[in-house]
C-alpha positions, 0 to 999 in steps of 0.5 A, spaced: 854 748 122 855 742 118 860 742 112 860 736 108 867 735 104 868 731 099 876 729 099 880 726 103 886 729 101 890 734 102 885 739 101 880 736 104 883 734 110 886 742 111 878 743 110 876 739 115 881 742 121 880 749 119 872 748 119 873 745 126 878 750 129 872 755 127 867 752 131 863 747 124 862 741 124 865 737 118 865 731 115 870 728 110 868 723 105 873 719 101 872 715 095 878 710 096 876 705 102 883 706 106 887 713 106 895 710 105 901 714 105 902 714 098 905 720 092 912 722 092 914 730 094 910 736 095 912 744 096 909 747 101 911 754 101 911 760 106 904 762 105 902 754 107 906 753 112 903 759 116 895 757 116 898 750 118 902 753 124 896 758 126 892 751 126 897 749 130 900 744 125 908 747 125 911 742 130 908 736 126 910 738 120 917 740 122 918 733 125 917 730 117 919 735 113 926 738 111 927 746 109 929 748 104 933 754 104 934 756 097 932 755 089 937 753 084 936 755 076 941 751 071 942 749 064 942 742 061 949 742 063 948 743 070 952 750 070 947 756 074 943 760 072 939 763 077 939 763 085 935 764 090 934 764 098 927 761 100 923 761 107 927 763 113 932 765 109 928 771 104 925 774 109 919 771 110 917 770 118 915 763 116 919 756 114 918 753 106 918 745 107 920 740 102 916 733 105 913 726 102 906 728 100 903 721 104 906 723 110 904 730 110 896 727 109 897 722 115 900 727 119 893 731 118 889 725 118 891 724 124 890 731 126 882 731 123 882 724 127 884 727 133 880 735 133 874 733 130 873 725 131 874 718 129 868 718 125 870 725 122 873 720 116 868 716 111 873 712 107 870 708 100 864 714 100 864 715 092 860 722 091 855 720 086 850 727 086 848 732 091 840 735 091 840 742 094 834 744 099 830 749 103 836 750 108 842 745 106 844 740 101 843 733 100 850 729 098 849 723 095 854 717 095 855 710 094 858 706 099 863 702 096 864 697 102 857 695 102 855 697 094 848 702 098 846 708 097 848 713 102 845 721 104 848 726 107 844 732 109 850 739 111 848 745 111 853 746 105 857 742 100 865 743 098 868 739 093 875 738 095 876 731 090 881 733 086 883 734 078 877 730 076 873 731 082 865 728 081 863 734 083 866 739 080 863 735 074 856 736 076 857 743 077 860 744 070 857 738 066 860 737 059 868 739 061 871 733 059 877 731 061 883 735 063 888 737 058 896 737 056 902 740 055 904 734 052 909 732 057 910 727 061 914 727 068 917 721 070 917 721 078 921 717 083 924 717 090 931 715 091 936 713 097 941 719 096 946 724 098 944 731 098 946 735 092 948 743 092 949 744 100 944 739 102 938 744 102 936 745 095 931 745 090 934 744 084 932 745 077 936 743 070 934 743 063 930 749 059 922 749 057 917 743 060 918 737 057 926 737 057 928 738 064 929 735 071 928 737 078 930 734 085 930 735 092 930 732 099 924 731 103 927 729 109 934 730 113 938 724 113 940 720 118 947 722 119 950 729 115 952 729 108 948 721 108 943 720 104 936 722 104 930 722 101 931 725 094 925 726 091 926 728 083 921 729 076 924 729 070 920 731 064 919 729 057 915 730 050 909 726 050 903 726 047 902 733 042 900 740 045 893 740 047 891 733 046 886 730 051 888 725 056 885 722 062 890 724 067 892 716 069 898 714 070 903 707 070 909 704 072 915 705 068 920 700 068 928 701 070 931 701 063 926 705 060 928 710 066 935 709 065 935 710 057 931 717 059 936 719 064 943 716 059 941 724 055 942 727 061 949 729 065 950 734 071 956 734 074 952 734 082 948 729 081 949 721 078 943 719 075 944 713 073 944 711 081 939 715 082 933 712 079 937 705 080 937 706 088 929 709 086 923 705 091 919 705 084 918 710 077 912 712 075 909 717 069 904 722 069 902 727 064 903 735 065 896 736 066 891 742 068 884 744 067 881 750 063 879 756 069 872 757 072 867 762 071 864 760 077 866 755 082 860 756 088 853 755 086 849 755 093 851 752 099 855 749 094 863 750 092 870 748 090 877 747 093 883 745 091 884 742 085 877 741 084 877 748 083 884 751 080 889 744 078 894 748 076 901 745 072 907 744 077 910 751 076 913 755 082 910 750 086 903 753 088 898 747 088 899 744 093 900 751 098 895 755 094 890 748 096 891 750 104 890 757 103 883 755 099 881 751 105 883 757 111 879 762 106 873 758 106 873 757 114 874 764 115 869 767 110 863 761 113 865 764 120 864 771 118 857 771 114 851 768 118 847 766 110 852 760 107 851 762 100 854 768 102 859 766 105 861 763 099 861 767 094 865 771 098 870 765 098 870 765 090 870 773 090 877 773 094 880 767 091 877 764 084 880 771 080 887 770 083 887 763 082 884 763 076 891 768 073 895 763 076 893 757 072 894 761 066 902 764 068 903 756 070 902 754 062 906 760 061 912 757 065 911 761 071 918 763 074 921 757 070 920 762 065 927 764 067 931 757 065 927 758 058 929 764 057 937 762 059 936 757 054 932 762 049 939 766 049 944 762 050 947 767 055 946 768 062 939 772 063 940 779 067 939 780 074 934 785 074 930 780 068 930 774 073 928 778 079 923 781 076 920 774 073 921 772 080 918 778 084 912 777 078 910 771 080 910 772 088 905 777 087 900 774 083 901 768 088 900 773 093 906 770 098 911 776 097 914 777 103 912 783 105 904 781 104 905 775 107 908 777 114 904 783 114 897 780 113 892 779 118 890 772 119 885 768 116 885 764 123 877 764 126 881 763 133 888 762 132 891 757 135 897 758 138 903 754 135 
């Protein structure tokens, strides 16, 4: 079977590896003409750490990426409001891994490269529409590299090009663009020492728009050194619900150094940290409406094509692999594509969908906002039961995680 994928992402690269792995013939088409280890740092909790190890990626991914043990909770003044363990060290069989996102997407491009060949990747493929056929799907797409029409006939066609995907827009047309929060969310990496232990993720402040986070994405070269520290701090933007079109820009040192002068941790020096940054830029805190439909056909979505979520609780990027192991697993299981994926979408887009919805509702940040609501400590039972709350509904408790049944096809021994 021939799988089209549009994307060369994270998602679309996982897509790729997973669709091989279950005996299918993928190709990844990407709209840039060069894939760069681009981006800042990503989370990729348990639940996407165990496809990538049954893909046989867990060696790869330890060698760049760094464990985090536990998740820290503070107020604006640093002081803690709620703790707790992560990976490993809350029971789960596999590890939570902090990592540089464009390391994380040549490690898989590497992969795709090596498993399915070197023509697996179409660099400069800009998706343009697609045509459905008596047994397929036509894709159509512009070659950058050379200005021509290209089409590609596959058996079926995912959209994995993330928030603004081309395709998800010849899907649902009229959308429009995504819409804010009215935050934006300043993102930088920074030489620095480790903060609070070392393996920590750490968020400070109280409802988006007045926070800030950090954590290391790689060990440091000597212990207690200094690391790779990925950090995001938010502010107010534009007003609530205004339309924007997801760009982003540049922001420069003095500015950074004005919006950090608000803030004072006492485990952190701010001012150091985005002096010592490699380069600041802006995005706004944006998502899309859920769908009512994502397949249609022999063709689907996956990723942020299908659920771009705002980044709380640190589920899009993890909930984008598990999409793309669904995927390959359902097709494998159902000799009709069309059914194939619409048992994709029954056993991902309500769920998804949900988690979209808590997101915009703070998600498991919903602790820090309460703190700051009150102006006390929030109660044990009230954050765990937030906590706990918000695992469920991402379905990645301990007790579903290491107890499910793999979406492996033919696992793949680590």
């Amino acid at each position: 079977m021939k799988i089209v994928v549009v994307g060369g992402g994270v998602a679309g690269l996982v897509a790729a590896l997973s669709l091989r792995a279950a005996g299918m013939t993928p190709v990844v088409c990407e709209s840039a003409r060069e894939l760069r280890a681009l981006g800042v740092g990503i989370n990729l909790l348990p639940h996407a750490v165990r496809e990538l190890t049954e893909l046989g990626l867990g060696d790869a991914l330890d060698a760049i990426a760094l464990p985090p043990e536990r998740l820290v909770y503070c107020d604006r003044r640093g002081h803690r409001i709620w703790e707790e363990p992560l990976g490993l060290a809350a029971g789960y069989q596999w590890p939570q891994y902090s990592v540089h996102r464009g390391k994380l997407q040549m490690m898989l491009l590497d992969a795709v490269r090596t498993r399915v060949g070197p023509d697996a990747i179409r660099t400069g493929m800009v998706f343009e529409r697609f045509e459905p056929q008596e047994r397929g799907v036509a894709a159509h797409f512009t070659d950058r590299n050379t200005g021509g029409p290209v089409a590609i006939e596959a058996d079926v066609l995912v959209g994995a090009d993330g928030i603004d995907s081309r395709l998800r827009a010849r899907l649902h047309p009229g959308e429009g663009a995504p819409s804010g929060n009215g935050v934006r969310m300043w993102r930088g990496l920074s030489r620095y020492p480790h903060i609070l232990g070392g393996r920590s993720i750490v968020v400070a402040g109280g409802r988006p728009g007045d926070k800030f986070v950090a954590y290391p994405v790689e060990d440091p070269a000597v212990e207690g050194g200094p690391t790779l520290m990925n950090w995001v701090l938010e502010l107010r933007g534009p007003r609530p619900g205004e339309a924007t079109d997801g760009s982003y820009g540049p922001v420069a040192l003095d500015e950074a150094l004005a919006g950090v002068a608000e803030w004072s941790l006492p485990w952190i020096d701010l001012p150091e940290l985005v002096r010592e940054s490699t380069g600041i830029h802006e995005y706004p805190m944006v998502d899309r409406d859920p769908l009512p439909r994502w397949s249609f056909g022999r063709v689907t979505l996956v990723g942020d094509a299908a659920h771009p979520m705002y980044p709380m609780g640190m589920n899009g990027g993890s909930q984008s692999v598990v999409d793309a192991r669904v995927l390959a697993w359902t097709l494998a299981h159902h000799a009709d594509p069309v059914r194939a994926l619409a048992r994709y979408e029954e056993l991902r887009r309500e769920p998804l969908n949900q988690l979209v919805l808590a997101n915009r509702k703070l998600g498991p940040e919903k602790i820090i906002a309460l703190a700051e609501e009150t102006g006390r400590p929030v109660p044990v039972e009230s954050a765990t039961a937030v906590s706990q709350g918000y695992k469920q509904l991402a379905g990645c408790t301990t007790a579903v995680l290491n107890s499910r049944e793999s979406w492996s096809v033919s696992p793949v021994s680590p």
